[in-house]
LUMDOFI-204101 format. One record per residue (C-alpha): chain; x, y, z. Coordinates in Angstrom, 1 decimal, decimal comma. Each point is the difference from the previous one (the first is absolute). Example, Ala and Ser with C-alpha at 12.3 -4.5 7.8 and 13.67 -1.06 7.14 Angstrom:
! LUMDOFI-204101
kette:A	c1:12,3	c2:-4,5	c3:7,8
kette:A	c1:1,4	c2:3,4	c3:-0,7
! end
This chain:
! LUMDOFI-204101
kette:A	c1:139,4	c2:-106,9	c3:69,2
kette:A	c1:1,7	c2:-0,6	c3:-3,6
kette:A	c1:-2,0	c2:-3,4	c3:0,0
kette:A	c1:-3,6	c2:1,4	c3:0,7
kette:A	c1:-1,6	c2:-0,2	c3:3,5
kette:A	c1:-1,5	c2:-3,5	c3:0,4
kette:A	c1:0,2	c2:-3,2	c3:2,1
kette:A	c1:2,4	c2:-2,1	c3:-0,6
kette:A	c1:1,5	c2:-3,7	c3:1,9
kette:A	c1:3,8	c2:-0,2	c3:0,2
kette:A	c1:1,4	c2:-3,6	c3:-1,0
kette:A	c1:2,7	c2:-1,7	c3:1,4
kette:A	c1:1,6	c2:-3,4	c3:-2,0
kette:A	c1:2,3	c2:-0,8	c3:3,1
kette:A	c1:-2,2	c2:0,2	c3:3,1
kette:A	c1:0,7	c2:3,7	c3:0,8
kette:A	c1:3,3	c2:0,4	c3:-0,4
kette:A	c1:-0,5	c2:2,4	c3:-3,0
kette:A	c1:-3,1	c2:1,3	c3:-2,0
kette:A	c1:0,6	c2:0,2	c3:-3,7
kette:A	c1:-3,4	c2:0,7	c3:-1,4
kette:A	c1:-3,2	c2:1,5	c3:0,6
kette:A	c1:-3,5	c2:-0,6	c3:-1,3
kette:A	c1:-2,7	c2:2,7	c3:-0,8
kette:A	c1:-3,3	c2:-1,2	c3:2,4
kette:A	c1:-2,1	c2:3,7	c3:-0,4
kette:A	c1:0,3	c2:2,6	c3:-1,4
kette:A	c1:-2,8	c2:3,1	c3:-1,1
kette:A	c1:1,0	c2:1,2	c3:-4,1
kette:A	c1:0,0	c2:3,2	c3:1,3
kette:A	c1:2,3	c2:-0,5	c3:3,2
kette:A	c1:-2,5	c2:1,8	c3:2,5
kette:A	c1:-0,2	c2:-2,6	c3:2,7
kette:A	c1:2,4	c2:-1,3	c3:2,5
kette:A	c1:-0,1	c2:-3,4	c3:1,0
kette:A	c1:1,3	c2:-0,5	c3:3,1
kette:A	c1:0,0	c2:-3,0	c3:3,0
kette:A	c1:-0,3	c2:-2,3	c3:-3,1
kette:A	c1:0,1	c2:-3,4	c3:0,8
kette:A	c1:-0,4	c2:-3,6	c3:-1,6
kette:A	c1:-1,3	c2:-3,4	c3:0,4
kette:A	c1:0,6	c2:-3,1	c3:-1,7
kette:A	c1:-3,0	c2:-2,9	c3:-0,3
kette:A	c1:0,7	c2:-3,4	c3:-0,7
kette:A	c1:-0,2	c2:0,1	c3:-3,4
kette:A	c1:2,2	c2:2,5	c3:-0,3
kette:A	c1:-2,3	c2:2,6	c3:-0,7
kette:A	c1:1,4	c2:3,7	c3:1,6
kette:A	c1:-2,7	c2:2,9	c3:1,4
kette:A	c1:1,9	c2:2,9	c3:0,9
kette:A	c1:-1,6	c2:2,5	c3:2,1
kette:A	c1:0,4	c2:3,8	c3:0,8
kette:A	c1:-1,0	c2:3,3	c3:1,5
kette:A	c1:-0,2	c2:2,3	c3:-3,1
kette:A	c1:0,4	c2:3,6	c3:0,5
kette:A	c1:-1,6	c2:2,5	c3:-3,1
kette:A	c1:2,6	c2:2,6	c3:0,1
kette:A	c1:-2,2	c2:2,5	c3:-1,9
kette:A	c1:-3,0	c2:-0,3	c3:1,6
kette:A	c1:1,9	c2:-0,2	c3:3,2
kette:A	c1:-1,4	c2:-2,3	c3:1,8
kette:A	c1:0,0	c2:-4,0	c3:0,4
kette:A	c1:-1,7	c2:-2,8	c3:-2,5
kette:A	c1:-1,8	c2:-3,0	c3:1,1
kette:A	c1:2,9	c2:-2,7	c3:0,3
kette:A	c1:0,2	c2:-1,3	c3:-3,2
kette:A	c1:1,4	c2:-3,8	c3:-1,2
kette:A	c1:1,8	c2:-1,5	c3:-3,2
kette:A	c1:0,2	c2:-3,6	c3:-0,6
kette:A	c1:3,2	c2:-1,9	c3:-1,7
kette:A	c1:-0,5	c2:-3,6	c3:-1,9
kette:A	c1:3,4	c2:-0,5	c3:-0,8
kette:A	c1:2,6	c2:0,8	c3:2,8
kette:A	c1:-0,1	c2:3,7	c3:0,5
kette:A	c1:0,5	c2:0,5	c3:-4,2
kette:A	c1:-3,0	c2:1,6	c3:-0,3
kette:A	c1:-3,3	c2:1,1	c3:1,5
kette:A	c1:-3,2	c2:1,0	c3:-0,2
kette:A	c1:-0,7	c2:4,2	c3:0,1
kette:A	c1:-0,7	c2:1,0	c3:3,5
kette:A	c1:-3,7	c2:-0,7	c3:1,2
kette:A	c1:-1,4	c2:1,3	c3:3,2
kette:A	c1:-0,9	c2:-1,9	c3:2,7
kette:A	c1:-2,5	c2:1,9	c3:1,5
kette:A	c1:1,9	c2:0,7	c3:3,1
kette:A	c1:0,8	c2:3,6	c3:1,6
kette:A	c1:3,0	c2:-0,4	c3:1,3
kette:A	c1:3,7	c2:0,5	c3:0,6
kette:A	c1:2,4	c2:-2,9	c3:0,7
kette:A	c1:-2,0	c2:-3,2	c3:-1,5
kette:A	c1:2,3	c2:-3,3	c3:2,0
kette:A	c1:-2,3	c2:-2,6	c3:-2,1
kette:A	c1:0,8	c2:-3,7	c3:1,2
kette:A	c1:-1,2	c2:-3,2	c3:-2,4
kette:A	c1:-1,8	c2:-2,7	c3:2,5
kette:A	c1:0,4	c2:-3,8	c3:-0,9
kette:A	c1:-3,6	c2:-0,1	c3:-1,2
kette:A	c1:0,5	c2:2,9	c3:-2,9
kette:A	c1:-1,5	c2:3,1	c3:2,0
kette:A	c1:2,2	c2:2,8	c3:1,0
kette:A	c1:0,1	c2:1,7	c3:3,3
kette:A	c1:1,1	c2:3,6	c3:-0,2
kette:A	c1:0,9	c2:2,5	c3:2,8
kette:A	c1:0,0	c2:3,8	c3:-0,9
kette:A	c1:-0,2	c2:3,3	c3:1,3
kette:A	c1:-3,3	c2:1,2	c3:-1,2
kette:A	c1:-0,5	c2:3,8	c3:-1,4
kette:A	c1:-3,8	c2:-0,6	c3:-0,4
kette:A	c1:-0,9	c2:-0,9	c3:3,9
kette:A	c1:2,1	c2:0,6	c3:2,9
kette:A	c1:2,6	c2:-2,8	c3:1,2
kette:A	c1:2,1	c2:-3,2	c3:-1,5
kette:A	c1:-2,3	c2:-2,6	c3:-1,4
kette:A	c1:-0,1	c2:-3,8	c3:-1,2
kette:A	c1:-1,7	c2:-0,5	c3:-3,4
kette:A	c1:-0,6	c2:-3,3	c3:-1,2
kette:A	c1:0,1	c2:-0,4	c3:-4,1
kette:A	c1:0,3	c2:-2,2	c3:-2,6
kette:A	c1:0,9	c2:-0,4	c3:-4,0
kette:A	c1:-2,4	c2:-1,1	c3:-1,9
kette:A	c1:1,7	c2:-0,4	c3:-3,6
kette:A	c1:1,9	c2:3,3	c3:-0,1
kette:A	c1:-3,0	c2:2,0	c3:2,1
kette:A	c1:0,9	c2:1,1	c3:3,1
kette:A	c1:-3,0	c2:-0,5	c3:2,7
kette:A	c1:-0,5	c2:1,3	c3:3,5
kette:A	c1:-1,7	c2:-2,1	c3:3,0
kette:A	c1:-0,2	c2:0,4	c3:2,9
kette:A	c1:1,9	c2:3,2	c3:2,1
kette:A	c1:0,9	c2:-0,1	c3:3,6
kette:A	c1:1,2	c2:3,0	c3:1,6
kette:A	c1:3,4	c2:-1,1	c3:2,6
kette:A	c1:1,0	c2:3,4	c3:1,7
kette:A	c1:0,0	c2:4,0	c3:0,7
kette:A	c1:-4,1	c2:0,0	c3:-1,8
kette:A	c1:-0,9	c2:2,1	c3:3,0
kette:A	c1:3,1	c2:2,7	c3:0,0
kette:A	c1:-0,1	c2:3,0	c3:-2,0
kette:A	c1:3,0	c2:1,6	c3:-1,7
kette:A	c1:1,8	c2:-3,0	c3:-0,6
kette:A	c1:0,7	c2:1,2	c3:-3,7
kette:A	c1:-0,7	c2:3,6	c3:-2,0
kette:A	c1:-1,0	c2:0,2	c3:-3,8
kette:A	c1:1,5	c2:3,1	c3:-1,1
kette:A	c1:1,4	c2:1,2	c3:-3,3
kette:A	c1:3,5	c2:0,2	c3:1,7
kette:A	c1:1,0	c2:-3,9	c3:0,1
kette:A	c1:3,2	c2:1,5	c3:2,5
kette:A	c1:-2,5	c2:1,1	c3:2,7
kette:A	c1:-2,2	c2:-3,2	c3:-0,3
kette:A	c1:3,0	c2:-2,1	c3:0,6
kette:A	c1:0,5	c2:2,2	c3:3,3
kette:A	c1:-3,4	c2:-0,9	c3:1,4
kette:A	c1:0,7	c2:-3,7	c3:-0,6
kette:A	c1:-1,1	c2:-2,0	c3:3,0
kette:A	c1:0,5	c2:-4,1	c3:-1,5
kette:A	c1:0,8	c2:-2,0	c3:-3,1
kette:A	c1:1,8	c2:-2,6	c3:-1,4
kette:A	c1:-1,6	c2:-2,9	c3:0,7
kette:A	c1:1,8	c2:-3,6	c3:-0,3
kette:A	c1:-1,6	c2:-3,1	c3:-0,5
kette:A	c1:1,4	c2:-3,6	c3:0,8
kette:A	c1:-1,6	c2:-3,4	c3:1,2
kette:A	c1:1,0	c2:-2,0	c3:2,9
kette:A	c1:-0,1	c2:-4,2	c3:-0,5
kette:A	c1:-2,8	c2:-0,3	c3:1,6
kette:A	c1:-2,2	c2:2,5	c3:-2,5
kette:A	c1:0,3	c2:2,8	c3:2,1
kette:A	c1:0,0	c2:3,4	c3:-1,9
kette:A	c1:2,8	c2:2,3	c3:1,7
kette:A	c1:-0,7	c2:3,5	c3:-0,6
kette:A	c1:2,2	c2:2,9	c3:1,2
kette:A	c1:0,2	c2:4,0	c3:-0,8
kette:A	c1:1,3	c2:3,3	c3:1,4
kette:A	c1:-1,7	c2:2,2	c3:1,8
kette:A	c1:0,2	c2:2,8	c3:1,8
kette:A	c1:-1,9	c2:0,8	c3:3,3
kette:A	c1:-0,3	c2:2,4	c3:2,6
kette:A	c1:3,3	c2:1,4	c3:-1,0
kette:A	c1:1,7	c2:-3,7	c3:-0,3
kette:A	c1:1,5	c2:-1,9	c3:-3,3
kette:A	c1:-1,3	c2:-3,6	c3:0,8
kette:A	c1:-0,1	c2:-3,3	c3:-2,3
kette:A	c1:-4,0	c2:-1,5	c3:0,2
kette:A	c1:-1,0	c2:-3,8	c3:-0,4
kette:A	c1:-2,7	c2:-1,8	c3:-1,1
kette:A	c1:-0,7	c2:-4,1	c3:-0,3
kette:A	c1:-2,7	c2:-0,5	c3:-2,1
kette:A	c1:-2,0	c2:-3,5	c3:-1,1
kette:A	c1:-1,6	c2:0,6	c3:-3,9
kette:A	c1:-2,8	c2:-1,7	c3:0,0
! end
């Protein structure tokens, strides 16, 4: 990694037809921590939180998911902050009334699970948590020093997060049960 290991967003000035730049989103001084299933969120002010499961390389094991805000298009942002979350694969999703709904593989408790959060200034603060699916199954993930053999035991992730017209959260993830790769759904109201 000549450039440092970090986060970073790729840009595109024609729609995704090429991708001439790239802008720095987090990064650790010393380079210790991965950042990986990063993803972003734009709010109507044009405000960017980016989001990420952060792995500490040294100490070998994973960070609480950690945030950086941007002001002015993506050219800067803030130093990484946690969010008090244990977990891998952070999908957050901004609701019309400020609030974001995120849906992540949680290393803390068994299962994928719903948090509902919200910015206050540049403070990231947790609500309410709501556990969707697999709470009950054990072995669904493995926190080992070899990140090779925890990705082997693996059973879900990825969550994706869109909205029907009618305010309907769509909610869908992999899984794998009783020897079977399968796509899960959920429809959920926010209250």
């Amino acid at each position: 990694c000549p450039n440092g290991i970090k986060m970073i967003a790729m840009v595109s000035h024609d729609r995704g037809r090429t991708w001439p730049e790239y802008l720095n989103v987090m990064r650790e001084p010393k380079g210790q921590v991965f950042f990986w299933e990063s993803k972003i969120v734009e709010y109507p002010d044009g405000t960017l939180l980016a989001v990420a499961w952060a792995y500490d390389v040294k100490a070998a094991k994973d960070r609480p998911n950690p945030y950086a805000i941007s002001r002015d298009g993506g050219q800067t942002w803030s130093a990484p902050r946690s969010t008090g979350l244990s977990g891998q694969t952070l999908t957050p999703y901004l609701l019309a009334d400020g609030r974001l709904l995120c849906v992540y593989r949680r290393m803390d408790k068994t299962g994928l699970w719903a948090q509902l959060a919200h910015l206050d200034g540049n403070r990231w603060v947790n609500d309410e948590a709501v556990p969707l699916w697999g709470v009950q199954t054990q072995g669904l993930t493995s926190r080992t020093k070899n990140m090779s053999k925890n990705f082997n035991v693996l059973r879900f992730g990825a969550p994706t997060i869109t909205q029907a017209p009618d305010g309907t959260i769509f909610v869908a993830f992999w899984c794998y049960e009783d020897c079977v790769s399968v796509i899960r759904w959920f429809k959920l109201k926010i209250r």
